[in-house]
N, C-alpha and C positions, 0 to 999 in steps of 0.2 A: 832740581826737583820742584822745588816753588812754581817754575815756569810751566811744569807739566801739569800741574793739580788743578786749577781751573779749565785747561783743553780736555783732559781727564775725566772731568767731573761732570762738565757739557755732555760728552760722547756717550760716558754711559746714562747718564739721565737720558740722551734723546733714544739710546737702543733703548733701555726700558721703557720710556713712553711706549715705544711704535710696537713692544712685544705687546705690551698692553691692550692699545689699539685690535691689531690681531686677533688677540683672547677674548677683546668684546665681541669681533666682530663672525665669530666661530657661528656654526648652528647651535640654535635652541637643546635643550635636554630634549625637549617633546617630539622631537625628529626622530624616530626610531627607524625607518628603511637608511637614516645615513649614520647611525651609531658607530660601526666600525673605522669609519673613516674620523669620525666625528673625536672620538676614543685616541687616534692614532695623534690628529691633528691637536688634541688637548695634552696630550703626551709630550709630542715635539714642543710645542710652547711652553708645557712647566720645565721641560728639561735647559729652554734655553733662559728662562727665567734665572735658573739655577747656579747658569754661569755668570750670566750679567751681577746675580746678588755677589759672587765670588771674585770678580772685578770690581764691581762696589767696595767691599769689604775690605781688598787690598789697597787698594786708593785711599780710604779712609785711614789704613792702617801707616801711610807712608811711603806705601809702593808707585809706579809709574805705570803708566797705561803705554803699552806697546803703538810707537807711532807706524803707519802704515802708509808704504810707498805706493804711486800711484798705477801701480799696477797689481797692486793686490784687491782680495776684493773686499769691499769698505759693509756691503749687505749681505749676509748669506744671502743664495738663490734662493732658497727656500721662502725664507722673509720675504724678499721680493716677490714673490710672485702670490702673495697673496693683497697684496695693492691694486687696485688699478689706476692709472695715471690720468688723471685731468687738467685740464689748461683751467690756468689761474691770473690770466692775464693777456692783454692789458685790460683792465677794470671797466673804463669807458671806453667808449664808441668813437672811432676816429670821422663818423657822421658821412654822409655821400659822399658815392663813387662823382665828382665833378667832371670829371674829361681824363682820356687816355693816348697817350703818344708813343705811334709806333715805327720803327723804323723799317721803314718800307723794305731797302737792300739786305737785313738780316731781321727779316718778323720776330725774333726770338727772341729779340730786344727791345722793350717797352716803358714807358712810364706810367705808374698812375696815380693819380690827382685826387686827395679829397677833401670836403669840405673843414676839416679841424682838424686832421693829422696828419698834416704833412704829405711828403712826396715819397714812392715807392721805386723800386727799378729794380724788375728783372733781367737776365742774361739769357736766361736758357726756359724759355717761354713759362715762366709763372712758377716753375718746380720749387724757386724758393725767391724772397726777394728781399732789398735792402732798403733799411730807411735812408734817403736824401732830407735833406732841406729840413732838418732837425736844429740846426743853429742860428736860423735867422729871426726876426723880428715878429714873424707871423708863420702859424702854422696851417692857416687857411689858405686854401688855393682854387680860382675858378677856373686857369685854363692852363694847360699844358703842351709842348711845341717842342721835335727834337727836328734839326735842318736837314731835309731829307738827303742831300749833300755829306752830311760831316754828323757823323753820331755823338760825335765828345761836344756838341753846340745845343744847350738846351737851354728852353724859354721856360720861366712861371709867371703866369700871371696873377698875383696874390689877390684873394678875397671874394669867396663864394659868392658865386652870381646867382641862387637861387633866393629869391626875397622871403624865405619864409620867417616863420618868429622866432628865431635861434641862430640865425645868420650871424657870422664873423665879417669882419673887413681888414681888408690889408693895407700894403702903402708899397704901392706900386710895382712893377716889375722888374723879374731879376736873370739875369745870364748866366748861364755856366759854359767854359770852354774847356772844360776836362770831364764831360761826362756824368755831372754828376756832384763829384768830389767837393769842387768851391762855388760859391756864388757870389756875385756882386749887381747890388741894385741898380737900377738903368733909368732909373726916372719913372716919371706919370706917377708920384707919391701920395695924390689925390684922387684918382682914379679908385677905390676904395673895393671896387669890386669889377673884377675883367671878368668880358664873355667869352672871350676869343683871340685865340694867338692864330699868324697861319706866317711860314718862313718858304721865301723864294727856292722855288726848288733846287736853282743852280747857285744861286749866290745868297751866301748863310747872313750876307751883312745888312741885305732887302727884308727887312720884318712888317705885320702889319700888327698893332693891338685894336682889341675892342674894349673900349675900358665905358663900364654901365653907369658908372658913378656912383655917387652914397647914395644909399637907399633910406636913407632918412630924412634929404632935405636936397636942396638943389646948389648948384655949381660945382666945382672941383675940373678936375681932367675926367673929358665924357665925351664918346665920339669914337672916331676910326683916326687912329696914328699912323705914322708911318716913318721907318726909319732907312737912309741908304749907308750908315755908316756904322751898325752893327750895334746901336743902341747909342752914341755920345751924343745924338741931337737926335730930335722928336719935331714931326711938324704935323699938323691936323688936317686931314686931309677931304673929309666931310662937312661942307660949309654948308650952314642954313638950320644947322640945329641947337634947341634951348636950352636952358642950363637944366631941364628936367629931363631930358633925353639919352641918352647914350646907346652903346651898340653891345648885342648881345651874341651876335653871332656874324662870320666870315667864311667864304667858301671862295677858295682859287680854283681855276677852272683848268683841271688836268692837264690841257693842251696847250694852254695858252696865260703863263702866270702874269698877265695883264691887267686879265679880265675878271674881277670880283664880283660875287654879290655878296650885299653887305645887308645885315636886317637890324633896324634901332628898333628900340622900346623903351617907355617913359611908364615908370611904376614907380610905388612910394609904397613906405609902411610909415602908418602914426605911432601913437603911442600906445596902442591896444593890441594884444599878446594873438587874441582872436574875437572874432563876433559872431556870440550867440543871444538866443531869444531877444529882447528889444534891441537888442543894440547891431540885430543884424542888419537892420536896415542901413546901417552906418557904411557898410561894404557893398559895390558895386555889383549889380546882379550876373548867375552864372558861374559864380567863385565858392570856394568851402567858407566853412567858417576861419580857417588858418589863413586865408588870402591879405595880399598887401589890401590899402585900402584904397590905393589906384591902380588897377591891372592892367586898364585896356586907356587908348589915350592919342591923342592926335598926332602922335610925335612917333608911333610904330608904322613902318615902312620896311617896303624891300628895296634898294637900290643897287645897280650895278653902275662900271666901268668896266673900261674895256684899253685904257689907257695908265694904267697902275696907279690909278687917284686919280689926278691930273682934272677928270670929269667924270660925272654923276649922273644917269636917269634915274628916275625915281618910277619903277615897275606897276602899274594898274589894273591892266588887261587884263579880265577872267579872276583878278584877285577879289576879294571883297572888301568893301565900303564899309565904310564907318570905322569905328576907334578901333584899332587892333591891337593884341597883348602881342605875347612873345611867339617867335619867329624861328624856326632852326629850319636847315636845310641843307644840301648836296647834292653835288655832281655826280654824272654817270661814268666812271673812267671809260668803260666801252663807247658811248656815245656821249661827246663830250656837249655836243647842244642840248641833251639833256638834264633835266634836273628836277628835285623833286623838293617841297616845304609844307613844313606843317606849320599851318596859321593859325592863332586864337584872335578869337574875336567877342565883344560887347555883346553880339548875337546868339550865341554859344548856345543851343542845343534847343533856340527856338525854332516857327516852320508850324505850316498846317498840323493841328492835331493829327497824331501819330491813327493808325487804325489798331482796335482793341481786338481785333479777330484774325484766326489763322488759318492759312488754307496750305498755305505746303506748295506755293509755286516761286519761281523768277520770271523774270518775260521783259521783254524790252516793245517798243515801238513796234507794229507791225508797217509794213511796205504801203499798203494801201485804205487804211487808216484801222482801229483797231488794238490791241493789243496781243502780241505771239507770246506763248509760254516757252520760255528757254529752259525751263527745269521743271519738272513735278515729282513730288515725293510721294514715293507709293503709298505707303502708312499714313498720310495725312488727308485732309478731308476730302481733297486736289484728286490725289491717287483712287480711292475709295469708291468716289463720284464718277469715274471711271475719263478725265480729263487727262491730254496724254502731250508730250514736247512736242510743240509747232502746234496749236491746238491757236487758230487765231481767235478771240472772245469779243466778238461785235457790237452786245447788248448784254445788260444785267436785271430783269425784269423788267425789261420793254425801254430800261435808258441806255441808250446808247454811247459807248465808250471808243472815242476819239481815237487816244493814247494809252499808253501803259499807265501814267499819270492820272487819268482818267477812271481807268480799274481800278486803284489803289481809292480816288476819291469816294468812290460807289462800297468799298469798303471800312469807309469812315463812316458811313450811314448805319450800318450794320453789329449785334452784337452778336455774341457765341452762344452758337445752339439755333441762331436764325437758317433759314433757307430761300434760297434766290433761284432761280432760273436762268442757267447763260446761254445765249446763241453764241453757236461754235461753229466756225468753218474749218472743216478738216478735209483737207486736199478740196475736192473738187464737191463735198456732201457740205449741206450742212444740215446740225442739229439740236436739240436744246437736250442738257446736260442739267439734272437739279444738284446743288450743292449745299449742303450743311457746314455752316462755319462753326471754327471749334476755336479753343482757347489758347494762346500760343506759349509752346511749351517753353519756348527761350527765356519769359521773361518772369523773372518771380515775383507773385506779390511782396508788399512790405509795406510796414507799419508805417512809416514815415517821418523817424524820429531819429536823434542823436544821441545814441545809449552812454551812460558810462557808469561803471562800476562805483557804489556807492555803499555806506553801514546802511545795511538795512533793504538794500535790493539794488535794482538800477533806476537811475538819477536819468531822467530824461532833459538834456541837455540845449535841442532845440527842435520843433516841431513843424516836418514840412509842408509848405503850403498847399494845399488841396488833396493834401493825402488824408486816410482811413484815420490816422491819430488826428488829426485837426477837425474831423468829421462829427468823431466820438468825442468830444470836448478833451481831450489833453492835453496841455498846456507844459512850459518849461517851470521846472523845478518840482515835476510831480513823479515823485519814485515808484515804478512796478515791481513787485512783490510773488506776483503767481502769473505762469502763463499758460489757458487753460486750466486752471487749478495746481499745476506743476511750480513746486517754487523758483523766484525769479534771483540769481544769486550774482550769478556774471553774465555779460554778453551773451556766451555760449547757448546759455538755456533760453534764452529770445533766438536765437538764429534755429536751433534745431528741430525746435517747435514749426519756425518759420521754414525750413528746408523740403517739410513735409506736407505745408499747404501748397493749395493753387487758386487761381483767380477765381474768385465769388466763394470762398470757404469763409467761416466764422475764428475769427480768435475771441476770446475770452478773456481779459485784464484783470487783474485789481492792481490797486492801488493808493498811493497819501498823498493825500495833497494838506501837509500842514498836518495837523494832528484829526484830519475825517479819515476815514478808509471808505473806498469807492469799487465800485466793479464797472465793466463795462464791455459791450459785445461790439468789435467791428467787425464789418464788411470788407473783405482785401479785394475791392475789385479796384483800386488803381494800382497800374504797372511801375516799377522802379523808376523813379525820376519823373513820371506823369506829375504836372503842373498847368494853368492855365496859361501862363506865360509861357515856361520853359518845357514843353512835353517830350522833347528830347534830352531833357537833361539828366545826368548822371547823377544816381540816387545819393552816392557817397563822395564822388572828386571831383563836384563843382565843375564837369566838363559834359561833354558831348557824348553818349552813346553809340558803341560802333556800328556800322555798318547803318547807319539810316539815313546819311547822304539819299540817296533816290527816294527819300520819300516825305524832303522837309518843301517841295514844291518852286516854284520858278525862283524865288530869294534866297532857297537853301544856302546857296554860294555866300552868302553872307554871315552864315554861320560858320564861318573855316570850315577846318579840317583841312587834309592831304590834299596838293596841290601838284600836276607836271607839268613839267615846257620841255617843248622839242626842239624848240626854235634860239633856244640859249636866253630866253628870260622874257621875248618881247611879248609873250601870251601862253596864259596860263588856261590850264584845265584841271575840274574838281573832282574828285575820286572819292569811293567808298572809303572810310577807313576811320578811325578812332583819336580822338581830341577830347580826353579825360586830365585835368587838374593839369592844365599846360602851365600855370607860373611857377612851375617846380620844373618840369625837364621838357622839353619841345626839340628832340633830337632825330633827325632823319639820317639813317646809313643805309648806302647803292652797295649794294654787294658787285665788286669790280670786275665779273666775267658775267654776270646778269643782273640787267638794271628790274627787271621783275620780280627781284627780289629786294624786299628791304626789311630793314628793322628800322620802327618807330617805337621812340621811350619817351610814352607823354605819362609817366604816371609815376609818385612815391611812393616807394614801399613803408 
């Protein structure tokens, strides 16, 4: 009896807790449309109260509390189902998805990789999955590899390759030849953070790593490795690069597992978490304030082989010049001389002033000089104006426009609400069409400031350059209080305010700077990310704004963004598309029955 009185004494104390619980969590008396039920359900709880006190009681008295087999039921239904059940765990964040390995022959079998918790594997496509790589030395991983060959042959390459200010590092890479179950370390112990695993597709014992190296300082194991004996020797297979460099990403070429491209990148973080207000000068232009403090750098390059290492060109053609950050990219399984890369670059989101007005067309180059309209939106000023597809535009108030290039410049002259005159040739007439420019709905204004929640309102954090807050004098560390008069408490209440303006509206501040209180009216005519430097730059991720490739003028290409070859690497071409906060993820996937489709993840959530 001794041994039962304490299990006893637990059991009914936790029922009487959880009746308890229950009976608070009842309706109100003031509920009178649910009194009946209300009545019924206070009923069932004193009753069960009643017996729990009468197990109490005998317990106390000496008795034993009835043990109960595991098929009995341990909660009346009833009880239960006045709970509902929530996840309480795990507490922290197991931090970025880093890479994912699938096994091509049975898709349903996957790993995945993340930055601080370790390794995952499911069987039966994601329905449930298990943790791996829970016993080893580090729980950070930047790149993951199962042999397309042999599913029980899996690669880790330990130590997130994203540089942000909460990064982990590992010590080097490790093998598994049961799937999962065991591992053991393979070397590169220094290599501190890998980009990129990629295994032969016929022979599981051919591996390549990319190991990026410490992100805090230079030397260690950093480069492209290569192993023919399934990890017991390592030899470096990239010659010509500095102890600040390493490789961030690897792509074998479907057809022919010869032939690589391989892209390095030379990045650093110092000793500062991030750079805001004075101190943002300290970080390299084009970046957030979270950015390493060397992003972009002489030592980023595309290189292929075509000879499994052995030799190296170093890829130029169509790519862009000057320092370049991080590099990801892929092959087309359908056309294997294809491929596509997204490049960062030093230049990021610079290019002729962006145009502030919106008309509602597309148009490319006309045949015989000119500009064709390949799109007109009806609703917009284009449409309205009565301008209509294949509409060639020769002249814009008596200047004549060369190129499509050339239109978009005649529109950098121009604000919203102006009116132009365009000569149009259409078919075999021509005629002058007047248009009124309007305001373009895509792009929101914004303050131009880095908000963060603070006692006493929001703490403005850092203040962009040539934006409406820099305008209006506010400065970092000056907290807003009311927006339009509406109090300023969180984030939320700046953005909603802001959701419902548009270009040339008034906002309205107050604000402390110190112990004054101020007010202040801006003007929101500049567009997200507008800068005199950077006018395509990304208001929030330190990157590139989508789609304004065609409109950053003849050096655009300098700025990355999305890149194809058709020719297997020797010359590249630059594409519309979006290069937002590339030193966190710069991932390109060919969707393998159509290379016209892809997914690009340049951005942290």
């Amino acid at each position: 009896m001794t041994a039962t009185m304490p299990l006893g004494r637990v059991v009914s104390t936790t029922f009487l807790a959880l009746a308890l619980t229950v009976l608070a969590a009842a309706p109100g008396r003031g509920d009178s449309a649910a009194a009946p039920d209300r009545d019924k359900q206070i009923a069932d709880l004193e009753k069960q109260l009643i017996d729990l006190q009468k197990q109490l009681k005998s317990l106390k008295d000496g008795g034993s509390l009835k043990v109960l087999s595991a098929s009995e039921e341990v909660l009346p239904v009833g009880w239960v189902n006045k709970f509902q059940w929530r996840c309480i765990g795990p507490a922290t964040m197991g931090g970025r998805i880093t890479s994912i390995a699938v096994y091509d022959a049975d898709p349903t079998t996957y790993w995945i990789a993340t930055a601080s918790g370790g390794l995952l594997k499911t069987t039966n496509n994601g329905v449930t999955f298990e943790h791996q790589f829970d016993r080893e030395a580090t729980v950070s991983i930047g790149a993951v590899a199962v042999a397309p060959s042999n599913k029980d042959i899996v690669w880790v390459g330990t130590g997130e390759a994203n540089p942000r200010n909460s990064v982990s590092f590992g010590d080097g890479v490790y093998k598994s030849t049961d799937s999962g179950k065991k591992w053991q370390n393979m070397g590169l112990k220094s290599s501190y953070q890998v980009g990129s695993i990629v295994v032969h597709p016929k022979n599981p014992d051919v591996v390549y790593v990319g190991a990026l190296g410490r992100l805090y300082g230079p030397g260690g194991d950093r480069g492209l490795y290569k192993t023919e004996d399934g990890g017991k020797t390592w030899k470096s297979v990239l010659s010509g690069l500095d102890d600040k460099t390493g490789v961030i990403d690897i792509a074998m070429n479907p057809a022919n597992p010869e032939t690589l491209l391989v892209a390095t990148w030379e990045r650093q973080r110092d000793e500062f978490d991030s750079f805001r207000g004075e101190a943002k000068s300290k970080v390299q232009g084009g970046t957030d304030e979270y950015a390493p403090s060397k992003v972009h750098a002489s030592g980023g390059a595309i290189y292929k082989t075509t000879d499994g290492g052995k030799t190296f060109t170093k890829l130029t053609k169509g790519l862009p010049a000057g320092k370049l950050g991080r590099i990801g990219f892929d092959w087309s399984r359908k056309n294997p001389q294809t491929a596509f890369a997204i490049v960062d670059t030093e230049k990021v989101g610079m290019g002729k002033p962006p145009a502030t007005v919106y008309l509602g067309i597309q148009g490319e180059d006309a045949t015989n000089g000119g500009a064709k309209l390949t799109s007109v939106t009806e609703n917009a000023p284009s449409g309205k104006a009565g301008l209509k597809e294949g509409d060639v535009i020769r002249s814009v108030d008596g200047a004549e426009v060369k190129n499509y290039e050339g239109l978009i410049d005649e529109f950098r002259k121009r604000k919203p609400n102006d009116k132009a005159k365009f000569t149009v040739v259409r078919g075999k007439e021509t005629k002058e069409i007047e248009v009124t420019f309007g305001f373009r709905p895509d792009e929101r204004p914004t303050v131009g400031i880095t908000p963060e929640e603070a006692e006493g309102g929001i703490l403005i954090a850092d203040v962009q350059e040539n934006s409406p807050a820099e305008k209006g004098g506010l400065k970092p560390g000056d907290v807003i209080t009311a927006v339009d008069d509406n109090p300023a408490k969180t984030r939320g209440d700046v953005f909603q305010v802001l959701a419902n303006k548009k270009l040339g509206d008034k906002l309205k501040l107050a604000y402390t700077r110190g112990e004054e209180k101020k007010t202040v009216e801006l003007t929101l005519n500049e567009i997200a990310g507008a800068g005199p430097s950077r006018p395509y730059g990304h208001p929030l991720l330190g990157g590139q704004r989508e789609n304004v490739q065609s409109q950053q003028g003849p050096d655009g290409v300098n700025t990355g963004g999305l890149f194809k070859t058709t020719d297997g690497g020797e010359t590249w071409t630059r594409l519309n598309s979006i290069n937002p906060r590339p030193f966190y993820f710069s991932v390109v996937r060919v969707d393998p029955t159509d290379e016209n489709t892809l997914w690009v993840l340049g951005v942290d959530l």
